[in-house]
C-alpha positions in Angstrom: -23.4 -28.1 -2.1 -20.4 -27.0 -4.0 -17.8 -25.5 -1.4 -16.3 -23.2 -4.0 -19.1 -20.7 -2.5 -17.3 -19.9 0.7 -13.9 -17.9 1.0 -12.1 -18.3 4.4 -9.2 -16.1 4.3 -12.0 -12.4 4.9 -12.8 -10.7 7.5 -16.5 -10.7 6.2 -16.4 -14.5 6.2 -16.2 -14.8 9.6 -19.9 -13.6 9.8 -21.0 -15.0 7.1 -23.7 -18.0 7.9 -26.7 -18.2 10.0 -30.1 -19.6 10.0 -32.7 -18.7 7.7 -36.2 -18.1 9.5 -37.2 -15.6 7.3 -39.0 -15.5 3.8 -37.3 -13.9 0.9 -38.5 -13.5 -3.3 -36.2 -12.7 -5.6 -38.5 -11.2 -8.1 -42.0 -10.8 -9.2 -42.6 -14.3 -9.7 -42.8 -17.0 -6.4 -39.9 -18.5 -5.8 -40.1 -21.4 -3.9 -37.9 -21.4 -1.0 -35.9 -24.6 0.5 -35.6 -24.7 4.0 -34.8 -28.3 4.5 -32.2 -30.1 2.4 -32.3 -33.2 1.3 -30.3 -34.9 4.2 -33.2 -33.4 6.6 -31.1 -30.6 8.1 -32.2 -27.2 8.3 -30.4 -25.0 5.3 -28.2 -22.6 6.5 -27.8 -18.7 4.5 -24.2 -18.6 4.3 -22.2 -16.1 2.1 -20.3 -16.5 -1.4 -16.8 -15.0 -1.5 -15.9 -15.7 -4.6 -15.1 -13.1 -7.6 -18.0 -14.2 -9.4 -20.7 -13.7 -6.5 -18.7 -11.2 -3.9 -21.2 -10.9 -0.9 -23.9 -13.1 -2.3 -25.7 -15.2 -0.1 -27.5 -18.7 -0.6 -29.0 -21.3 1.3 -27.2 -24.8 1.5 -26.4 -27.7 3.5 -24.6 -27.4 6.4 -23.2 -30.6 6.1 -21.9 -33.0 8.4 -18.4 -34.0 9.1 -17.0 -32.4 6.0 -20.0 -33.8 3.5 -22.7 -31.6 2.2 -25.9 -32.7 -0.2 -26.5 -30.9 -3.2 -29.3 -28.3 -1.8 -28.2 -25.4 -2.6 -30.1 -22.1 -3.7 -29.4 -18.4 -4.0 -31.0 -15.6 -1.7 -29.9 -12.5 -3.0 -30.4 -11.9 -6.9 -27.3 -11.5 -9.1 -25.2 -9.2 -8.6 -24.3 -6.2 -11.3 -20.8 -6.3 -13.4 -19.5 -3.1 -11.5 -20.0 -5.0 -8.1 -18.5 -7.8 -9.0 -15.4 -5.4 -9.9 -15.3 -3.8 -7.1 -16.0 -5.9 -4.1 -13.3 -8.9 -5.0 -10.6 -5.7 -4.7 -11.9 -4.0 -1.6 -11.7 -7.5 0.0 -8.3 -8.2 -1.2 -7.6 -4.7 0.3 -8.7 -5.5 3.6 -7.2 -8.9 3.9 -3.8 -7.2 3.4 -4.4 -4.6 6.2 -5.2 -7.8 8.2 -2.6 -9.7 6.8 -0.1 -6.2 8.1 -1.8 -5.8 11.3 -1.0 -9.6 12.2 2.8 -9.2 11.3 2.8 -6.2 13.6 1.7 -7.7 16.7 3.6 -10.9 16.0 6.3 -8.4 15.9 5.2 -6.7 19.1 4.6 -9.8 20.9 8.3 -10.6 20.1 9.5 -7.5 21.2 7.7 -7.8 24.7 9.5 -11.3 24.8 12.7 -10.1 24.6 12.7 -7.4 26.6 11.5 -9.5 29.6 14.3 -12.1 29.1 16.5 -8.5 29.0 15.2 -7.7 32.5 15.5 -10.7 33.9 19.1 -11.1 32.9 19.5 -7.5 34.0 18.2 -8.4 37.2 20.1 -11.6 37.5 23.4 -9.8 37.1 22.3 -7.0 39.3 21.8 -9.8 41.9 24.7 -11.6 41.6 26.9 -8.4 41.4 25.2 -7.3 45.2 26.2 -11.2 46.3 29.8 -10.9 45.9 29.8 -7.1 47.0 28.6 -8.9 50.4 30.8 -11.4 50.5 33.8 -9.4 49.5 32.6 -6.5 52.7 32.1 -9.5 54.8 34.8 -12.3 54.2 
C-alpha cells in the first residue's frame, strides 16, 4: 500500500481508519471486495487526505512495523472535480484554526507559569520582609 493515501497533520485524520465488517459496491456491477491482504491481516478502511481523493476511503494493509503489502482498494467511488476543490481548502482552513488554537494555549500555559513563579517570589519577599520586622521588634 502506497502511504501517500494518508495525511497526518487533520483533524479528520485522527478518525480516520477502522475495521471493515461490512459489504460495500461501488456500482452496478459486483465488485469484489478484499478483506484480507496478502500478508494475511485483516484490511483496514482508512481515509485518503490527499488533494486528489479528499475524504476518500480505501481498504489496505495495516502493515506491520512500518511495512505494508500492496492490497490496497478503494471504498467510496471517485470523487467529483468540485469536491476535490473544495475539501483540500476547507481542510487547510481548519488546520490553521488548530494550528492558532495550539499557539494560544501554549501561550496561556506560559502565562500561568509565570505568574506562579510571580507569586511565589511575591510571597517569598513578603516573608522575608515579616522576618526581619521580627527580628528588628525583638533584637
Amino acid at each position: 500500500m502506497d502511504n501517500g493515501h494518508l495525511g497526518s497533520n487533520s483533524a479528520a485524520h485522527r478518525h480516520s481508519t477502522y475495521r471493515s465488517n461490512s459489504t460495500h459496491t461501488t456500482s452496478s456491477s459486483e465488485v469484489d471486495i478484499l478483506r484480507i491482504c496478502t500478508c494475511g491481516r485483516e484490511l483496514l478502511v482508512r481515509t485518503s487526505w490527499t488533494s486528489t481523493n479528499p475524504g476518500r476511503r480505501f481498504r489496505g494493509c495495516p502493515g506491520n512495523a512500518g511495512k505494508y503489502c500492496r492490497t490496497f482498494q478503494w471504498v467510496d467511488p471517485p470523487m467529483c472535480r468540485r469536491s476535490k476543490e473544495i475539501i483540500p481548502g476547507l481542510l487547510n482552513r481548519l488546520n490553521q484554526y488548530e494550528n492558532a488554537i495550539k499557539r494560544a494555549n501554549e501561550t496561556v500555559a506560559l502565562e500561568r507559569r509565570r505568574r506562579r513563579r510571580f507569586v511565589v517570589l511575591l510571597l517569598l519577599c513578603i516573608f522575608c520582609w515579616a522576618t526581619t520586622l521580627f527580628l528588628a521588634i525583638h533584637i
